[in-house]
N, C-alpha and C positions, 0 to 999 in steps of 0.2 A: 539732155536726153540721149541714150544709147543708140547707135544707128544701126539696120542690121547690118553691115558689113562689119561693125565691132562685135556682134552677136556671134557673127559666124568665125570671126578669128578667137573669140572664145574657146569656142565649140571645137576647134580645130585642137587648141592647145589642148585642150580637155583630153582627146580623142590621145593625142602625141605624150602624155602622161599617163594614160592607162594605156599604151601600146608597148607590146611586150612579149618573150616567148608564153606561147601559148601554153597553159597549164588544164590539167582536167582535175581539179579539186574544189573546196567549198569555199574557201579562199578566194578562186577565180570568180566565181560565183557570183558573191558579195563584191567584188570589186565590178562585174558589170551590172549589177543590181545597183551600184553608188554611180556607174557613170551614167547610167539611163535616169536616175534621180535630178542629178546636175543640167542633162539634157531636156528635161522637163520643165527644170526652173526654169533655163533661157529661153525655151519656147515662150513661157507664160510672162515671159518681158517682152516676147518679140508678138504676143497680143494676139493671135493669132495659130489655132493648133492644126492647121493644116501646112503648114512651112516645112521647111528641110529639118529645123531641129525639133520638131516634133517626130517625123520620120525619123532621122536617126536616134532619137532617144526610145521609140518602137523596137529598134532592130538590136539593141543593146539589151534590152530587155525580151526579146523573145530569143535573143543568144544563152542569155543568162537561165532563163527556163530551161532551153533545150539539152543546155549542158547539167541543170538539178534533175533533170530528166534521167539521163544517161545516170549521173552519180547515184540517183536512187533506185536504178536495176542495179548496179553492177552491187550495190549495197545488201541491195535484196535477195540478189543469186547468192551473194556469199555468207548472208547470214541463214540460209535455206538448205547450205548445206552445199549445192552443187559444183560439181569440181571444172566445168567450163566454164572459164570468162572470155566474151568474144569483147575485144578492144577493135575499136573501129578506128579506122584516121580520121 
């Protein structure tokens, strides 16, 4: 049986394999949409969806939204015609 301290050195590698310079494309997207996926299976072994890797598999995924977010304004101003794009850090 897996223990959670093997759960969470998991979790960590996972984290250290999708870490990277930050990109703002669909691309990125889909890579933290697969790591919040990954993060969800080892919750549902660690038995349990209140734990740490349930949280972190939350925040991978409301990352991932927030940036389809942003990608489908800046999508939308430019298919609309508008000659401002405001890029935020």
């Amino acid at each position: 049986m897996i223990t959670e301290l093997e759960l969470e050195r998991v979790a960590a590698a996972i984290e250290r394999a999708f870490r990277g310079p930050a990109r703002q494309d669909w691309a990125h997207v889909e890579r933290l949409r697969l790591q919040a996926d990954l993060l969800d299976r080892l919750a549902a072994a660690q038995r349990h969806w209140s734990g740490s890797l349930s949280r972190r598999a939350e925040l991978a995924r409301d990352a991932a939204e927030r940036l389809a977010d942003e990608l489908n304004q800046v999508t939308s101003a430019i298919t609309a015609g508008d000659a401002v794009v405001e890029i935020r850090p």
